[in-house]
mmCIF file as gemmi writes it, N, C-alpha and C atoms, coordinates in Angstrom:
data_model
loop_
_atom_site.group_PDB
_atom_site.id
_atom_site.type_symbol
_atom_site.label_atom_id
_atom_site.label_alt_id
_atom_site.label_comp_id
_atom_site.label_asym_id
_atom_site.label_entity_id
_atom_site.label_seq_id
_atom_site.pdbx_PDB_ins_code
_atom_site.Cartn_x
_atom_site.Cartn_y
_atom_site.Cartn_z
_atom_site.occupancy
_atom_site.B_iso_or_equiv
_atom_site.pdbx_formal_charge
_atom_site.auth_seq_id
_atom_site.auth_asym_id
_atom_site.pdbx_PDB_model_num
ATOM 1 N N . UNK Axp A 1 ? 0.418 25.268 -24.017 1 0 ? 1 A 1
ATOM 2 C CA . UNK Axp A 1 ? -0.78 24.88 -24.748 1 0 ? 1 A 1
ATOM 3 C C . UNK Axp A 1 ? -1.758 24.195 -23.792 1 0 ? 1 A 1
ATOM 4 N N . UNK Axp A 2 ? -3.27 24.663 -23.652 1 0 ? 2 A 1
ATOM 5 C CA . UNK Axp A 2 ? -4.248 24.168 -23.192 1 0 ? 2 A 1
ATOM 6 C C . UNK Axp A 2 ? -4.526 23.214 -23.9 1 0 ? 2 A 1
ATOM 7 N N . UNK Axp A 3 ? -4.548 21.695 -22.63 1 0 ? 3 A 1
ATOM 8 C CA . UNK Axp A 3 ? -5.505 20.568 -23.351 1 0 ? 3 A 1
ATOM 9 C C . UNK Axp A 3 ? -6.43 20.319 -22.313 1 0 ? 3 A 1
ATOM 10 N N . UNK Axp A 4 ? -7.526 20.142 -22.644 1 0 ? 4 A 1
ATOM 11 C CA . UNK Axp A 4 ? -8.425 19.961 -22.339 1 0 ? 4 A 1
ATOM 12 C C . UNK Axp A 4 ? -9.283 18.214 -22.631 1 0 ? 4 A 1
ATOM 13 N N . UNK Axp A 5 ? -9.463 17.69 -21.639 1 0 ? 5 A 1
ATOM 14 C CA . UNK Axp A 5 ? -10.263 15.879 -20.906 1 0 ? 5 A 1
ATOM 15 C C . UNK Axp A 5 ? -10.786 15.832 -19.804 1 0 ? 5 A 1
ATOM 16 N N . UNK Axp A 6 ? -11.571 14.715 -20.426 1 0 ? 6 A 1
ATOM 17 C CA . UNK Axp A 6 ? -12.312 13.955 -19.354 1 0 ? 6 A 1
ATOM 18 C C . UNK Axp A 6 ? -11.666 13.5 -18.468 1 0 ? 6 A 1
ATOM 19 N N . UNK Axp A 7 ? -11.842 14.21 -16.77 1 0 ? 7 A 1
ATOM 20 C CA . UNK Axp A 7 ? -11.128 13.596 -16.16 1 0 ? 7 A 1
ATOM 21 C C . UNK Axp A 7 ? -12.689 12.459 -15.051 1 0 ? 7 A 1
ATOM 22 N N . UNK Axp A 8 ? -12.468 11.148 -14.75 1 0 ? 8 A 1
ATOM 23 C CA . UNK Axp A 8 ? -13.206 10.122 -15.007 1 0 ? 8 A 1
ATOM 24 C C . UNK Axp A 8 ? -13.535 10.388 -12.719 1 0 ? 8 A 1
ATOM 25 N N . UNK Axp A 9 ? -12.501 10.996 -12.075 1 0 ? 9 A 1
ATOM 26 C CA . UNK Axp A 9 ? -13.114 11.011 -11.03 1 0 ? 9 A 1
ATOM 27 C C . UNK Axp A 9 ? -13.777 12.425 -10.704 1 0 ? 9 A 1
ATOM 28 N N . UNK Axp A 10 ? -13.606 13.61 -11.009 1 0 ? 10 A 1
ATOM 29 C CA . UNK Axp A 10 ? -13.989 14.606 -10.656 1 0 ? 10 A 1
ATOM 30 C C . UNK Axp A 10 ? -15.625 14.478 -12.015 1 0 ? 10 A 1
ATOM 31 N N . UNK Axp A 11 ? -15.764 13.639 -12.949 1 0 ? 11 A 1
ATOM 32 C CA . UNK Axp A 11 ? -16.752 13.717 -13.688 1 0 ? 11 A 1
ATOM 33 C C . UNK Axp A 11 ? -16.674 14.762 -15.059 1 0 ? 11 A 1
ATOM 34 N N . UNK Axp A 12 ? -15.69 16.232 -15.072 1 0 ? 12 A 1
ATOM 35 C CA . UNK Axp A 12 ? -16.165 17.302 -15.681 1 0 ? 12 A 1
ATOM 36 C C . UNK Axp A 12 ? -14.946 17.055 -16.353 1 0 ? 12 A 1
ATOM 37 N N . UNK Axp A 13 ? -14.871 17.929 -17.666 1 0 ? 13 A 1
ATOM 38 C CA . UNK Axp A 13 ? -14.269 18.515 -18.448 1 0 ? 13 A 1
ATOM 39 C C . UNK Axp A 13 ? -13.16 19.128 -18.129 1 0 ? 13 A 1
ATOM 40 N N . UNK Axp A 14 ? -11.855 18.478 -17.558 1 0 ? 14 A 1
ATOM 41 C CA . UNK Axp A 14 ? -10.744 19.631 -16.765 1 0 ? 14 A 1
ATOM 42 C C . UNK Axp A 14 ? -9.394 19.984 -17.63 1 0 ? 14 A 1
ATOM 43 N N . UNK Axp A 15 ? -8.595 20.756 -16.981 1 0 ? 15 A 1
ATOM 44 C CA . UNK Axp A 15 ? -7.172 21.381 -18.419 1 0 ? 15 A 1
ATOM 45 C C . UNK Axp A 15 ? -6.432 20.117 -17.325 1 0 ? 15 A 1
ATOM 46 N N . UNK Axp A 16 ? -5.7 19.628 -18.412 1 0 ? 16 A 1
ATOM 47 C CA . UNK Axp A 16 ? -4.531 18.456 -18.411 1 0 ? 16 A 1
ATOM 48 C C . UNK Axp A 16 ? -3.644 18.951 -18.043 1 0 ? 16 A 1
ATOM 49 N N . UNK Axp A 17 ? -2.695 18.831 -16.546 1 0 ? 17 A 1
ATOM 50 C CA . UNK Axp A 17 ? -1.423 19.33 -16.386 1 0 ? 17 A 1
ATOM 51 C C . UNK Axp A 17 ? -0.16 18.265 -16.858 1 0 ? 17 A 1
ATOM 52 N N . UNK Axp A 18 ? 0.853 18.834 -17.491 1 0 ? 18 A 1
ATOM 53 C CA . UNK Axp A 18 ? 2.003 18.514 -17.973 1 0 ? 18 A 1
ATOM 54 C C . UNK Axp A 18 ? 1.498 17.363 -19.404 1 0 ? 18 A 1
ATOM 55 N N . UNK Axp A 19 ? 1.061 18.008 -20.202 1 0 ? 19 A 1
ATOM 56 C CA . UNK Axp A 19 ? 0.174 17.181 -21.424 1 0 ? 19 A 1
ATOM 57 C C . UNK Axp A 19 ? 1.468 16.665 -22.473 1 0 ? 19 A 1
ATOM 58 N N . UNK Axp A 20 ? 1.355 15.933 -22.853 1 0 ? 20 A 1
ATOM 59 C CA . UNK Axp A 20 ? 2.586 15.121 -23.732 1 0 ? 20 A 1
ATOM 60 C C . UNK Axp A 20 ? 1.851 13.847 -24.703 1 0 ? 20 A 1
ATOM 61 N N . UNK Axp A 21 ? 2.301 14.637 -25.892 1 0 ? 21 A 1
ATOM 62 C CA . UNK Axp A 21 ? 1.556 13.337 -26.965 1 0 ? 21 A 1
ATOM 63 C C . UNK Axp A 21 ? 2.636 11.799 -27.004 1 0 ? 21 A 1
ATOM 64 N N . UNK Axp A 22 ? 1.903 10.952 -26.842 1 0 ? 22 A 1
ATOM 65 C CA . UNK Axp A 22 ? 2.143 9.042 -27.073 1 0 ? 22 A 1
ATOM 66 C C . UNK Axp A 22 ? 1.199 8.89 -28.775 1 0 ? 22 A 1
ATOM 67 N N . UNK Axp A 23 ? 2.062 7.538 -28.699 1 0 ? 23 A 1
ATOM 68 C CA . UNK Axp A 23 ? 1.225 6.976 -29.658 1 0 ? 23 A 1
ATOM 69 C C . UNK Axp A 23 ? 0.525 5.37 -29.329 1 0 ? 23 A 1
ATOM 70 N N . UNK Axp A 24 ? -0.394 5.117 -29.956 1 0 ? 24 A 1
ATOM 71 C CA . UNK Axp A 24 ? -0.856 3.902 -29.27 1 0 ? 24 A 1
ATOM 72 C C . UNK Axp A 24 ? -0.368 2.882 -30.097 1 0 ? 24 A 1
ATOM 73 N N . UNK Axp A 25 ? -1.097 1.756 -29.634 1 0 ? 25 A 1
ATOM 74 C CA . UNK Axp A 25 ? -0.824 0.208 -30.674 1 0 ? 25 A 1
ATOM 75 C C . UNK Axp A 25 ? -1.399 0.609 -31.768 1 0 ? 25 A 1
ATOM 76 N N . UNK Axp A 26 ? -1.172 0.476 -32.983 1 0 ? 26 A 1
ATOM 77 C CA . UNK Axp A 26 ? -1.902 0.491 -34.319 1 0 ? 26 A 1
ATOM 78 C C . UNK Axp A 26 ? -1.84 2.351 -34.96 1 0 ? 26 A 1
ATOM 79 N N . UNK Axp A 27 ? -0.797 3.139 -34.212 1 0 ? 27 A 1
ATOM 80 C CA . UNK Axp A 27 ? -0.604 4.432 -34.482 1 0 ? 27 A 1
ATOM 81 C C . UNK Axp A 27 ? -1.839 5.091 -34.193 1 0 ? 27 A 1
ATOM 82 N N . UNK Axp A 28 ? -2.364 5.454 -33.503 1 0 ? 28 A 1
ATOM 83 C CA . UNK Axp A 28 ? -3.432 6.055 -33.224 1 0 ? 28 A 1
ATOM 84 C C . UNK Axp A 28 ? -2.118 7.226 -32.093 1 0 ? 28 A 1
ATOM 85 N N . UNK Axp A 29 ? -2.333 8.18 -32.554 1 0 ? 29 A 1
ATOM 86 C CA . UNK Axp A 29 ? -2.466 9.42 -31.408 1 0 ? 29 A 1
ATOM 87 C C . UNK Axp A 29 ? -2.67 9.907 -30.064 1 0 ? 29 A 1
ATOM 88 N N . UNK Axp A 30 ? -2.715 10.06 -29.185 1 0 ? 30 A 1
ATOM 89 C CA . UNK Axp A 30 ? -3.486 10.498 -28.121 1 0 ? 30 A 1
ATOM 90 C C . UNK Axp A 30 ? -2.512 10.987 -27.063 1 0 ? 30 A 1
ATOM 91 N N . UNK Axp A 31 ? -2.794 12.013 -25.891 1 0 ? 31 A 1
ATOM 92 C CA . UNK Axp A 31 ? -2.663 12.894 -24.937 1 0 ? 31 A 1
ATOM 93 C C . UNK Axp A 31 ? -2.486 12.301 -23.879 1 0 ? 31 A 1
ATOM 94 N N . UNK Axp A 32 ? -1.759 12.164 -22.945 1 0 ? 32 A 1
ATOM 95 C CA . UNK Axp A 32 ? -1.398 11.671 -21.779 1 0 ? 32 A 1
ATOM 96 C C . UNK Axp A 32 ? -0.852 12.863 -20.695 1 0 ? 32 A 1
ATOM 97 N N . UNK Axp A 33 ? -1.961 12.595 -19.183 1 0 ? 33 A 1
ATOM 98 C CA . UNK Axp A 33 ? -1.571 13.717 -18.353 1 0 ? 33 A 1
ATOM 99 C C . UNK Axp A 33 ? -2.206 13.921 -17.172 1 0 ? 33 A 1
ATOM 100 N N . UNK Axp A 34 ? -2.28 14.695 -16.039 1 0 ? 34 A 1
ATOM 101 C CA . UNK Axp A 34 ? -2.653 14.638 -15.109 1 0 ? 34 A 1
ATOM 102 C C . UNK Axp A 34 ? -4.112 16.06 -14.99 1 0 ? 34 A 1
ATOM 103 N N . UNK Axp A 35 ? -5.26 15.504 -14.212 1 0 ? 35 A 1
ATOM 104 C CA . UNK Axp A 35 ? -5.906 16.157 -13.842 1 0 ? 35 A 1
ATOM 105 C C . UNK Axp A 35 ? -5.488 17.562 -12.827 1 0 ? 35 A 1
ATOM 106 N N . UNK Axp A 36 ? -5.784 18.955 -13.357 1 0 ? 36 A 1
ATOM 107 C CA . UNK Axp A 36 ? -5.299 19.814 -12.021 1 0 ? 36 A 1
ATOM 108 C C . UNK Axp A 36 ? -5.467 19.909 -10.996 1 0 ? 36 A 1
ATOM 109 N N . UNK Axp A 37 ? -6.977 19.218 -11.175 1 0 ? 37 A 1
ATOM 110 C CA . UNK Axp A 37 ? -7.603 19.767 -9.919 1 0 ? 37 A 1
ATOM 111 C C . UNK Axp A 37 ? -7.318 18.341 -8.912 1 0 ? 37 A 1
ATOM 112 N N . UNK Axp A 38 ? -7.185 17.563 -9.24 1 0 ? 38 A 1
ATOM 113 C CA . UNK Axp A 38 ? -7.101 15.571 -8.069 1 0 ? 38 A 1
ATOM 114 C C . UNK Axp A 38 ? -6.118 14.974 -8.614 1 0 ? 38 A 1
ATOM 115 N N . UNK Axp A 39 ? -5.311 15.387 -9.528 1 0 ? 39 A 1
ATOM 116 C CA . UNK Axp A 39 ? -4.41 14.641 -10.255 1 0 ? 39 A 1
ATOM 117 C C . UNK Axp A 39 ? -4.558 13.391 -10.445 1 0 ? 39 A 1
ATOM 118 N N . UNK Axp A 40 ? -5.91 12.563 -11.093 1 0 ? 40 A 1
ATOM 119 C CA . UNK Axp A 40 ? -6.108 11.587 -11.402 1 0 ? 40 A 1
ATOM 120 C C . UNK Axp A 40 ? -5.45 11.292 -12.823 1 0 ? 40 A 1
ATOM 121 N N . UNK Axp A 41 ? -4.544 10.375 -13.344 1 0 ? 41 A 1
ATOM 122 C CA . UNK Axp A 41 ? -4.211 10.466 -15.057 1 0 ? 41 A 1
ATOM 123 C C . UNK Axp A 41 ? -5.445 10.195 -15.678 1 0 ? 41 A 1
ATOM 124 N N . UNK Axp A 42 ? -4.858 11.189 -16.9 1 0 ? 42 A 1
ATOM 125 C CA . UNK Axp A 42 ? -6.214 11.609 -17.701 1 0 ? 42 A 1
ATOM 126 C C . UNK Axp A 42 ? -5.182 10.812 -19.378 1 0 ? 42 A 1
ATOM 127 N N . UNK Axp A 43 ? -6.358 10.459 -19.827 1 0 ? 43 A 1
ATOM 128 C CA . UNK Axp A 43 ? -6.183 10.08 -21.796 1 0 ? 43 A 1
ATOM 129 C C . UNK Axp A 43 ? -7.018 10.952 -22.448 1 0 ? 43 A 1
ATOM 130 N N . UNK Axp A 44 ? -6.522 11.377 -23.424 1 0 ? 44 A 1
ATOM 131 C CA . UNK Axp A 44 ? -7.573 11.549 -24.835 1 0 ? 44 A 1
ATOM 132 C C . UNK Axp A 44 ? -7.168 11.283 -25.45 1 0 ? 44 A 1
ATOM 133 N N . UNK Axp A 45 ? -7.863 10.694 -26.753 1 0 ? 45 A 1
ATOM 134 C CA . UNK Axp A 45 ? -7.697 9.875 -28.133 1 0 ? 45 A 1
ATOM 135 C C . UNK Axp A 45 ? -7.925 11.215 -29.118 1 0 ? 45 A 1
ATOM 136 N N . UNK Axp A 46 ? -6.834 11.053 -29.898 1 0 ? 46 A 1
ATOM 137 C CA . UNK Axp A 46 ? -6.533 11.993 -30.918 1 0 ? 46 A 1
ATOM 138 C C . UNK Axp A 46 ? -6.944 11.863 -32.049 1 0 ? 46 A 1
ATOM 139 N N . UNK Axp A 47 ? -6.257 10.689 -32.979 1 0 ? 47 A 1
ATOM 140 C CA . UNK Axp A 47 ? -6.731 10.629 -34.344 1 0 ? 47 A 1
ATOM 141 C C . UNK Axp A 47 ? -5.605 9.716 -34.555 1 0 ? 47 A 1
ATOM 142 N N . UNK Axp A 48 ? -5.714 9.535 -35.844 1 0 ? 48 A 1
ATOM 143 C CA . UNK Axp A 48 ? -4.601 8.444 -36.22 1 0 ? 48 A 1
ATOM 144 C C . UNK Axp A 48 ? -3.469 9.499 -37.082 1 0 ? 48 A 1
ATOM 145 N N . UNK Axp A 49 ? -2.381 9.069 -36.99 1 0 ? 49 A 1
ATOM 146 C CA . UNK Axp A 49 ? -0.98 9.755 -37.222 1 0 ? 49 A 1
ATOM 147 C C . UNK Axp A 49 ? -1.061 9.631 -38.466 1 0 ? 49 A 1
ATOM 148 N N . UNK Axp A 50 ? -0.165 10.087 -39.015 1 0 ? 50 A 1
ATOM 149 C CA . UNK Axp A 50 ? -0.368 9.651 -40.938 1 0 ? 50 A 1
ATOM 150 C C . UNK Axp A 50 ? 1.8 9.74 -41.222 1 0 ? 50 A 1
């Protein structure tokens, strides 16, 4: 599965290598993973879990 974030040093829109859902403090959702292209770690915020 393609995920797709902001990765914060290359600036652009890049696919997340090895993507794996966490959950945060207060159940909130979100994506944890590495940039392909600089492997900087990348987040995205999902939604809240139910």
């Amino acid at each position: 599965m393609e995920e797709i974030a902001y990765c914060v040093k290359c600036r652009e829109k890049r696919e997340m290598k090895e993507p794996k859902e966490v959950e945060m403090k207060g159940g909130r959702r979100a994506m944890s993973g590495t940039c392909t292209t600089c492997g900087t770690k990348m987040f995205k915020i999902l939604g809240k879990a139910k």
